[in-house]
N, C-alpha and C positions, 0 to 999 in steps of 0.2 A: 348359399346354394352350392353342394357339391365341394362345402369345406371352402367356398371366396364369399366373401361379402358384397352384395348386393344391394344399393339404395333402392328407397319406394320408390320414384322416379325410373330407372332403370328396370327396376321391375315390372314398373307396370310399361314400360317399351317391348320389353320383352314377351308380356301378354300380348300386346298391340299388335307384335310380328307373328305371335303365336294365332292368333285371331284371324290376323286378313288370311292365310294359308287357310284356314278352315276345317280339314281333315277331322275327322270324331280324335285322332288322337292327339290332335294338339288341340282341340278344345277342350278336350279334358283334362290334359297338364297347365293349359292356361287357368280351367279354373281351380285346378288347384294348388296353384302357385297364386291366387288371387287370394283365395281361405286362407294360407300360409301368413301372405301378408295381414288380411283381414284380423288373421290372429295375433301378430305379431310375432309369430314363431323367428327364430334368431337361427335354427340349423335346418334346414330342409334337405332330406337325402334325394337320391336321384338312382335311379336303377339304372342299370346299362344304355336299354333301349329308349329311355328319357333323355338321358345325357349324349347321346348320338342322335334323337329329336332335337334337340336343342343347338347341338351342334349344326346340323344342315339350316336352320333356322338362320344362326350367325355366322354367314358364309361373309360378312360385312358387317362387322357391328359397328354399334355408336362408341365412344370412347369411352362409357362405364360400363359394357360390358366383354371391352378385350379380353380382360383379366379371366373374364369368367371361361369366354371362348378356347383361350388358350389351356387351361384345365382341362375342358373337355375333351380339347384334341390331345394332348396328353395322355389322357386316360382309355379314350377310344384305340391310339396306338399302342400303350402297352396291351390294351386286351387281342389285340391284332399278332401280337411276339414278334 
């Protein structure tokens, strides 16, 4: 996801956090980050406004999803200049 690897476990945290927030748009990146998995797909892209969901999302994550967090923050500051 977003070019870091992801385990099914953390993935599915990740839905879990995505879930209890509830918003139509993160239940729709939850489930389709659920199909992803479901699929096994191995690259999952993330468009801007995904990846800055996700980001406010792991304002705290669990320790297999730093990795990912920090990417996002990354990426959200370089689009920031």
């Amino acid at each position: 996801m977003a070019g870091i690897e992801v385990s099914g476990n953390d993935g599915r945290t990740l839905v879990d956090l995505l879930l209890r927030i509830g918003r139509d748009a993160d239940l729709a990146l939850a489930h389709r980050i659920e199909r992803a998995y479901s699929r096994e797909v191995r690259n999952m892209a993330l468009s801007a406004e995904e990846g800055d969901h996700l980001l406010g999302v792991l304002d705290d994550p669990p320790d297999g999803l730093v990795e990912l967090r920090g990417k996002l923050a990354r990426d959200h500051s370089a689009r920031q200049g």
